[in-house]
C-alpha positions as CSV (number, residue, x, y, z in Angstrom):
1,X,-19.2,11.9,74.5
2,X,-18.0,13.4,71.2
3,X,-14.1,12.4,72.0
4,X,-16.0,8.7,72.5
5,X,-16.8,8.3,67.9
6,X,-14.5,6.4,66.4
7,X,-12.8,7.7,63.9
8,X,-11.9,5.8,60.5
9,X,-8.8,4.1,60.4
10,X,-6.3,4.8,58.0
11,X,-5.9,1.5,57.3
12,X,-9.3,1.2,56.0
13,X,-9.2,4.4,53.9
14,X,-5.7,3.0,52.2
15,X,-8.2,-0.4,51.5
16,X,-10.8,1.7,49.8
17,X,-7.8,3.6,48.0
18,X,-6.6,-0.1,47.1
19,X,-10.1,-1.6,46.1
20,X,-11.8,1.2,44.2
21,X,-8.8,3.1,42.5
22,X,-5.7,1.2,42.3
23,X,-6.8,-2.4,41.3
24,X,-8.7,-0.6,38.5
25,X,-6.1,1.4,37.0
26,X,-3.9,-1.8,37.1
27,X,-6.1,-4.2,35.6
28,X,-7.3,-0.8,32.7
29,X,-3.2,-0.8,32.2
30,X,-2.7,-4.5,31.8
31,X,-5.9,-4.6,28.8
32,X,-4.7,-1.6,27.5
33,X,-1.5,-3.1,27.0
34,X,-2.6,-6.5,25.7
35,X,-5.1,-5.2,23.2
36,X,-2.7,-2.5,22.1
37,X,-0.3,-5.2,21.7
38,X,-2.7,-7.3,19.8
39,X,-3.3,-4.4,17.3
40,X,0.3,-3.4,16.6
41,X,1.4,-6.8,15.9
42,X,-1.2,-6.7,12.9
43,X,-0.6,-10.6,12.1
44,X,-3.8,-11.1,11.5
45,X,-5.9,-11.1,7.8
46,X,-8.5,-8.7,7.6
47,X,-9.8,-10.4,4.7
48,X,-11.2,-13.6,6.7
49,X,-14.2,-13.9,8.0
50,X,-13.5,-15.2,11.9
51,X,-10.8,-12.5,11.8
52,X,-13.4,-9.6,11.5
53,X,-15.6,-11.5,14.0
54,X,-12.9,-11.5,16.2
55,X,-12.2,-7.9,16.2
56,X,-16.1,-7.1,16.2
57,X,-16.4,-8.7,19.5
58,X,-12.9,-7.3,21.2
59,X,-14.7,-3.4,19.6
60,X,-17.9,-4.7,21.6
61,X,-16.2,-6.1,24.6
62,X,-14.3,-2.5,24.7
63,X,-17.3,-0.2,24.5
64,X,-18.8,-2.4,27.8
65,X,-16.1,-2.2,29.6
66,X,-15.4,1.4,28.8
67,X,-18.5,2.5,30.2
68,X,-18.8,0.2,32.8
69,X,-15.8,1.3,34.4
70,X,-17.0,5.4,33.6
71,X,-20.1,4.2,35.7
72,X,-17.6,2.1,38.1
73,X,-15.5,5.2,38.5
74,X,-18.6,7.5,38.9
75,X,-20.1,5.2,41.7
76,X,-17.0,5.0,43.8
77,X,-16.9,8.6,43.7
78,X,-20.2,9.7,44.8
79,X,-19.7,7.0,47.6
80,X,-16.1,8.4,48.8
81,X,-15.8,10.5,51.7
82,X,-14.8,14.2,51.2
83,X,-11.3,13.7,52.7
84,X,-11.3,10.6,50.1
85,X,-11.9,13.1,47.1
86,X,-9.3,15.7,48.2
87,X,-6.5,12.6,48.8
88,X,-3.8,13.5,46.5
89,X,-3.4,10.5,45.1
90,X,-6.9,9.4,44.7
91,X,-6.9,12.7,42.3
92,X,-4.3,11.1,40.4
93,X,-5.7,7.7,40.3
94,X,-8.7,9.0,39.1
95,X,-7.0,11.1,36.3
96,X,-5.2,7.9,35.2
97,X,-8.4,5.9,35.2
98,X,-9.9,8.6,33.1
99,X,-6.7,8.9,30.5
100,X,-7.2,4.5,30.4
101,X,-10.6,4.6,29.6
102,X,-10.2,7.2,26.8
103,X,-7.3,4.7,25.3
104,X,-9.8,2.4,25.5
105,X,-12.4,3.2,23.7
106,X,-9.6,4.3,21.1
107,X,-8.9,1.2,21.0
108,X,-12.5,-0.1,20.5
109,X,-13.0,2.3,17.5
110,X,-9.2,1.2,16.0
111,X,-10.9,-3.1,16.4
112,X,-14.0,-1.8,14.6
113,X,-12.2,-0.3,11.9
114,X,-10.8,-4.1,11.5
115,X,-14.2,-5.9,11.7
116,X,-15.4,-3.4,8.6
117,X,-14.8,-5.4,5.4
118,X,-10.9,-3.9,4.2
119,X,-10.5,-1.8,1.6
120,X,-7.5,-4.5,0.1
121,X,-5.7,-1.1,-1.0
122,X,-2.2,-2.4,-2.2
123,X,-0.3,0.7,-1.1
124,X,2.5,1.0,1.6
125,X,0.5,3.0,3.2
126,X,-2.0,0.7,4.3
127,X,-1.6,-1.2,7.0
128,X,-3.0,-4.4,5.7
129,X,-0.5,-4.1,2.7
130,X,1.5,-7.5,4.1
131,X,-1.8,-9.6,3.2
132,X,-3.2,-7.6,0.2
133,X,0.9,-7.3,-1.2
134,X,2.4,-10.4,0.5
135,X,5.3,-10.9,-1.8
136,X,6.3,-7.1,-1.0
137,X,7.3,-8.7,2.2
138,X,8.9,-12.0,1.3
139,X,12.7,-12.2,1.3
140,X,14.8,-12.3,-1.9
141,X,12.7,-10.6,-4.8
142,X,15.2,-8.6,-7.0
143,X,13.4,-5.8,-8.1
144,X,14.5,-2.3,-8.1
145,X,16.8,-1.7,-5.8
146,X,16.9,-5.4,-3.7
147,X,18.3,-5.7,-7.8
148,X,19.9,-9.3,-7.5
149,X,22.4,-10.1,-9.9
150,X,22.1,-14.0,-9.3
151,X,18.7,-13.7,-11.1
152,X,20.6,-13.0,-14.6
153,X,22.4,-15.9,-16.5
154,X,23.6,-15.9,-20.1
155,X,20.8,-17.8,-21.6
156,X,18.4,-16.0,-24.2
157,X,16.7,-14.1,-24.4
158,X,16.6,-12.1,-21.5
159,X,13.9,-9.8,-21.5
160,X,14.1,-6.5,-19.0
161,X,10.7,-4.9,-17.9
162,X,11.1,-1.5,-16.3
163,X,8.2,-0.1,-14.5
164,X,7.0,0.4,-10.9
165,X,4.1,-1.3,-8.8
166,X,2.6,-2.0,-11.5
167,X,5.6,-4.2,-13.0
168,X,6.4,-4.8,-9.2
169,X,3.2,-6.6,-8.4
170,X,1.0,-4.4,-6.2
171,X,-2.3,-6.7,-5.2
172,X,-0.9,-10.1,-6.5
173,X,1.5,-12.7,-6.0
174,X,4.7,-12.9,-8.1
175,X,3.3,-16.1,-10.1
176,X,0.5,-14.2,-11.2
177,X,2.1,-10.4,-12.1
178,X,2.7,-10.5,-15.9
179,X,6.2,-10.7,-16.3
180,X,6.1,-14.2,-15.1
181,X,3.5,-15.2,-17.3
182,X,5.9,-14.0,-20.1
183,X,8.6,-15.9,-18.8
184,X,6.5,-19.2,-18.0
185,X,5.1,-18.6,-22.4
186,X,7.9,-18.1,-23.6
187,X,9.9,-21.1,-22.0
188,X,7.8,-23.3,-23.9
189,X,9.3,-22.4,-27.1
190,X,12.7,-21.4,-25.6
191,X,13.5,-22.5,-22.2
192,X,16.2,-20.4,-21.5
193,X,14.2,-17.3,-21.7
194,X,13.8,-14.8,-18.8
195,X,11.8,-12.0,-18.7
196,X,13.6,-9.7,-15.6
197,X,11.4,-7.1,-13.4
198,X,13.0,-4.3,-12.7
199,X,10.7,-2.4,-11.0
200,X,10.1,-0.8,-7.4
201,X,7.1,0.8,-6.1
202,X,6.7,4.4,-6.7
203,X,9.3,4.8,-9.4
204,X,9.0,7.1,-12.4
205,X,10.5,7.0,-16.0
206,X,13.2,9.1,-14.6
207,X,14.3,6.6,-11.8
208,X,13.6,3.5,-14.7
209,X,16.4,5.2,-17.2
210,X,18.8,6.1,-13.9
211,X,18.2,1.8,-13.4
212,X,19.1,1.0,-17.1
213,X,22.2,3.1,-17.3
214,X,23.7,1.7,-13.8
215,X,22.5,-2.1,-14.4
216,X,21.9,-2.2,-17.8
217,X,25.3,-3.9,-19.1
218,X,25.1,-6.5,-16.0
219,X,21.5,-7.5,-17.5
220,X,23.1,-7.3,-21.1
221,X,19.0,-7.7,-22.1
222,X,18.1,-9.0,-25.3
223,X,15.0,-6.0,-25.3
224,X,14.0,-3.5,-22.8
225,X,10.6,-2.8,-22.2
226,X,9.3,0.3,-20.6
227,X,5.7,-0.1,-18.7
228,X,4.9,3.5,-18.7
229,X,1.5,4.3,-16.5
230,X,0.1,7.9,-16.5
231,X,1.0,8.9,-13.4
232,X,4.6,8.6,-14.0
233,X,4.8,12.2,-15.1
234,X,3.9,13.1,-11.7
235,X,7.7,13.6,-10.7
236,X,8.2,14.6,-7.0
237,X,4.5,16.4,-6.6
238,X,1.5,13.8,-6.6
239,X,-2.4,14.3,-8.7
240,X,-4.1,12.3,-5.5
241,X,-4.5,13.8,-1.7
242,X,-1.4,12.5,0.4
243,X,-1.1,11.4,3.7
244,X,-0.2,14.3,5.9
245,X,3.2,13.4,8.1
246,X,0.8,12.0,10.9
247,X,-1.4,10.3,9.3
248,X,1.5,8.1,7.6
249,X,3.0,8.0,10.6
250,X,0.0,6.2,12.5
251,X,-0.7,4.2,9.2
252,X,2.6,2.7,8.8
253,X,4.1,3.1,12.2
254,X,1.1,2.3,14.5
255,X,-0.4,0.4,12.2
256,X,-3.9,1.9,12.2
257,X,-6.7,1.0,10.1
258,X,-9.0,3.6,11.6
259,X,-6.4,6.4,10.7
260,X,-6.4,4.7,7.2
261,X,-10.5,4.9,7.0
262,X,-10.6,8.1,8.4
263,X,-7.8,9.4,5.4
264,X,-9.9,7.6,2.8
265,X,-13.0,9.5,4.1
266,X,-10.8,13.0,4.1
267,X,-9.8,12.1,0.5
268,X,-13.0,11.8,-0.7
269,X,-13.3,12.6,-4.4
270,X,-9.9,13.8,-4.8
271,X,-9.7,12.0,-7.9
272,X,-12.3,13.9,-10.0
273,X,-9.8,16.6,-10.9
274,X,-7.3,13.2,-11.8
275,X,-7.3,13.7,-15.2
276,X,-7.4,17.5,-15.7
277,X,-4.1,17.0,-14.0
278,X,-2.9,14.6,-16.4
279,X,-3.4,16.5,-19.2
280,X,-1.3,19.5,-17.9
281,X,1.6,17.0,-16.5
282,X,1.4,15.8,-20.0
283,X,1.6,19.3,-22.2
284,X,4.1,19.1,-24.5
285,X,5.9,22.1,-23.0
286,X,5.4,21.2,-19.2
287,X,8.5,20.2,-16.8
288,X,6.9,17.3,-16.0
289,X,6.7,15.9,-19.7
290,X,9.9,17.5,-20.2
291,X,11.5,15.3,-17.7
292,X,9.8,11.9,-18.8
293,X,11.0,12.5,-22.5
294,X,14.4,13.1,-21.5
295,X,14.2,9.6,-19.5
296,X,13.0,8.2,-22.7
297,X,15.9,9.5,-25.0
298,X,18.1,8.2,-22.7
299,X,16.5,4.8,-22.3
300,X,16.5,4.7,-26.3
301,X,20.0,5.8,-26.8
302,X,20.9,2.9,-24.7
303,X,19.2,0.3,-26.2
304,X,20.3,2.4,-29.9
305,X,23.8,2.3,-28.9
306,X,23.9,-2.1,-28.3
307,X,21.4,-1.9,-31.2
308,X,18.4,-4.3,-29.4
309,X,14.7,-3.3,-29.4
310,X,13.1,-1.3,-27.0
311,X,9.4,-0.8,-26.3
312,X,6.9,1.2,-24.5
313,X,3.6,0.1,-23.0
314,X,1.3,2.4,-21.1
315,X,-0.7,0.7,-18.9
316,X,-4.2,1.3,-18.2
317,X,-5.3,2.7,-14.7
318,X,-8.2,0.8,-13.5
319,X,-10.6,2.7,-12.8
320,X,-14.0,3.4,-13.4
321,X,-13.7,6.0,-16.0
322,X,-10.2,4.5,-17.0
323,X,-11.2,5.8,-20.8
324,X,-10.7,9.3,-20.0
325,X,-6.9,8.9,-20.2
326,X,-6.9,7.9,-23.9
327,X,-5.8,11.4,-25.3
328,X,-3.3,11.2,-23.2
329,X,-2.4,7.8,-23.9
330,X,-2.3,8.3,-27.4
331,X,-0.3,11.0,-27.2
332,X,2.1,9.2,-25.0
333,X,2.2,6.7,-27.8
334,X,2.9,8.9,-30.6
335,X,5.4,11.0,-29.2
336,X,7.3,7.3,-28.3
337,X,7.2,6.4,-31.7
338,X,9.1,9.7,-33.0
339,X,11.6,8.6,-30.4
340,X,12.1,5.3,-31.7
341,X,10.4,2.8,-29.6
342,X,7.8,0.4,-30.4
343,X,4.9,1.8,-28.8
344,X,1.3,0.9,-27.9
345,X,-1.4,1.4,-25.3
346,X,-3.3,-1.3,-24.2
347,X,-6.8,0.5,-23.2
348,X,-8.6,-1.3,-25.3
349,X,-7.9,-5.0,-23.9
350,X,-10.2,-5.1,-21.4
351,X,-13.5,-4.8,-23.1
352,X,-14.2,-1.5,-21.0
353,X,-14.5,-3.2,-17.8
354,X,-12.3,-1.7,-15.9
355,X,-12.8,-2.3,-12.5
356,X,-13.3,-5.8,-13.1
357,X,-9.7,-5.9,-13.6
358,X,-8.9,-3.8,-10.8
359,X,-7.3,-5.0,-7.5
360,X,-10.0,-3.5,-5.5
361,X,-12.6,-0.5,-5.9
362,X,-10.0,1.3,-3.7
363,X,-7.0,0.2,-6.1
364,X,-6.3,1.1,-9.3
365,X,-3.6,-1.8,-10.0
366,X,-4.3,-4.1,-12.0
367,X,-5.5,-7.7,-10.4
368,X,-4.5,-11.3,-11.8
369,X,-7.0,-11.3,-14.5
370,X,-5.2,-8.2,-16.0
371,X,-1.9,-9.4,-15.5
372,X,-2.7,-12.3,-17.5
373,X,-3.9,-9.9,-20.6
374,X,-1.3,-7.5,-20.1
375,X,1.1,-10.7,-20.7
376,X,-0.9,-11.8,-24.0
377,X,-0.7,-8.8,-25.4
378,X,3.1,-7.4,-24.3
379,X,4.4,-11.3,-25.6
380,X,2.8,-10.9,-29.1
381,X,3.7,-7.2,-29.7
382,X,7.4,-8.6,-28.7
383,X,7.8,-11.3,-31.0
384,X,7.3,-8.9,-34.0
385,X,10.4,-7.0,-33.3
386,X,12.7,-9.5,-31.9
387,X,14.1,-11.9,-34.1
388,X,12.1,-15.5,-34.3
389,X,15.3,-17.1,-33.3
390,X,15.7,-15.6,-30.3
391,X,12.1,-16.9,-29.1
392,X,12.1,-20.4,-30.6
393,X,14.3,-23.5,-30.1
């Protein structure tokens, strides 16, 4: 009687194989794919409302579906025969399904990090740098080295303003960084006037004297203004915790705001020690300091040698305790005086509030508010040294 019990067909056991392993590693592949997709793409802003929304419900809609196909997988498992188990492909099916849930719920955590509010940080680094920076990535700005020469004419007074995300723009648009607000002031009393940025994201005094000596005679500027912020005596080594290689890679490559939250976290208070490092980048008799006043005698002995004015302006950094820089500052200052430039600091323009002017809590530049003072105060300390005729009709 025992040769009499049917046996299971094969066909059915390749049906349960289809139902319970395949389709769900298919349909796992095709969402990871889309949302993945979704993510990398990074078109939309983090800073509306209905875009967080959206992300906090794709996060949600994740996590369910992560553990309901964990409980899914764990069902069809404890209901599969023993030869079902030991199937060499079902083994590797199951391995898959596994490796696709994990992605997911990577994937969830990567949307949550989106539906936090964003931390509007202006640097390349961060992966929402197209919204919070979104003339970085518009076509045909001629600063630093996208340097267009169809920008200069020979009207005057042409202005050159060398300097680096600051003078670039980090955090506003280009109508609002201060430069332009020159420009648009001092057209009303001379509209051939330009003010030209030259100016690229990350650049030092060093790189801003290597500008002026290459481009300098195609400019043929009627002043040259140097916007000198504190950290521009960094040189190649950096005061703040850096990306490691991976990290930049997943922040810039991958586009991932988690990695960027999860860096932010690692940093932590990284900037306490800022300005202890300041001061030493800043010793008189310290490579670093060594190397920004040899950018300066250069930039002056340029401006000497064609006998037009040049000025330095160190910018404030907005933080919090942005007043612990003014020794510094002031020494800056002083030191740019014995060089010949017109200097001055402009610390003491924003009434102490610093991170009212800032772009963000998370970002030091400063934010259209600033801009607007900076230009005030860089227009009036630049009509006493160039000649009234230059700036009125």
């Amino acid at each position: 009687m025992a040769a009499l019990q049917p046996a299971t067909p094969a066909s059915n056991t390749r049906e349960d194989r289809r139902q319970n392993r395949l389709w769900p590693v298919i349909y796992g592949l095709l969402v990871v794919l889309l949302v993945a997709g979704i993510l990398w793409v990074n078109d939309l802003d983090v800073r509306l409302g209905l875009v967080r929304l959206f992300y906090g419900l794709l996060c949600v809609w994740l996590i369910v579906s992560f553990f309901v196909r964990r409980f899914r997988s764990w069902l069809s498992e404890r209901t599969a025969s023993e030869q079902s188990r030991c199937h060499l492909t079902n083994k590797w099916l199951q391995r898959i399904e596994f490796g696709l849930s994990v992605l997911m719920l990577l994937l969830a955590l990567e949307a949550g990090a989106r539906a936090m509010p964003p931390m509007s940080n202006s640097s390349t680094s961060y992966p929402g740098a197209r919204f919070v920076w979104p003339t970085r990535y518009a076509r045909g700005y001629e600063f630093g080295r996208n340097f267009s020469r169809s920008r200069i004419t020979d009207d005057r007074p042409q202005i050159l303003v060398l300097g680096d995300s600051y003078v670039e723009g980090a955090g506003v648009r280009t109508n609002e960084r201060f430069c332009f607000r020159m420009e648009k002031s001092l057209r009303e009393t001379r509209p051939q006037a330009q003010v030209i940025a030259a100016s690229c994201c990350g650049w030092n005094t060093l790189d801003e004297a290597e500008f002026l000596v290459n481009h300098g005679s195609e400019v043929d500027p009627d002043a040259v203004i140097v916007a000198y912020v504190l950290n521009d005596a960094e040189g190649s080594g950096h005061v703040a915790l850096q990306p490691s290689r991976w990290e930049l890679w997943l922040q810039t490559r991958l586009r991932s705001y988690l990695c960027y939250r999860l860096f932010r976290a690692r940093r932590g208070d990284s900037m306490s020690q800022y300005w202890k490092e300041v001061q030493r980048q800043h010793q008189p008799d310290s490579s670093s300091w060594l190397a920004v006043e040899s950018a300066l005698k250069s930039i002056e002995a340029w401006c000497q040698e064609r006998k037009i004015p040049c000025h330095l302006v160190v910018l404030p950094i907005f933080t919090r305790d942005a007043d612990a820089g003014r020794e510094v500052t002031e020494q800056v200052v002083a030191r740019a005086k014995t060089l010949g430039f017109h200097s001055y600091h402009t610390l003491d323009d924003f009434d102490g509030r610093w991170l009212d002017f800032a772009v963000s809590p998370y970002d030091a530049h400063p934010n259209a508010a600033a801009h607007q003072r900076l230009a005030q105060r860089i227009e009036a300390e630049l009509k006493t040294v160039i000649p009234t005729k230059l700036l009125s009709r």
